[in-house]
C-alpha positions, 0 to 999 in steps of 0.5 A: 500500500503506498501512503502519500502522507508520509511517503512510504510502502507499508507490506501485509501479510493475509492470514486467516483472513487477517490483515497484519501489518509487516513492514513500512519503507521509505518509497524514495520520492514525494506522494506515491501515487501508484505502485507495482510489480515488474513482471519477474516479481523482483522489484517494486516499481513506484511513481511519486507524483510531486517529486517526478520520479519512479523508484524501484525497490528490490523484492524478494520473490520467496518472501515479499520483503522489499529491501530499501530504493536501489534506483529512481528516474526522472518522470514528469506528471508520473501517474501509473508505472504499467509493464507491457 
């Protein structure tokens, strides 16, 4: 879930049908406004709307667990980040 306020990806776990929070990281840029996975599952790609960029965090396809930006670009007026 990307939380605009305070700029940051916060993961989950579903178990028994509840929601249980388990991490929340920096997303590297201003007002996330949409997140999502590459194709591979390996990195979470964000689009920070204020800021312009897109920033990509390393995930681990066994666990989920995002590890800290490793990357951003430039991006004017970025919404959406969408993979072919």
């Amino acid at each position: 879930i990307s939380n605009r306020g305070d700029n940051s990806i916060a993961t989950y776990t579903i178990e028994n049908q509840t929601l249980t929070l388990r991490n929340t990281i920096p997303c590297g840029g201003d007002w996330p406004r949409h997140a999502t996975l590459d194709p591979a599952g390996t990195h979470l790609y964000v689009s920070n709307q204020n800021s312009g960029t897109i920033t990509w965090l390393p995930r681990d396809p066994a666990t989920g667990e995002l590890s800290k930006v490793a990357g951003h670009t430039k991006a004017t007026a970025v919404a959406m980040v969408l993979f072919p």
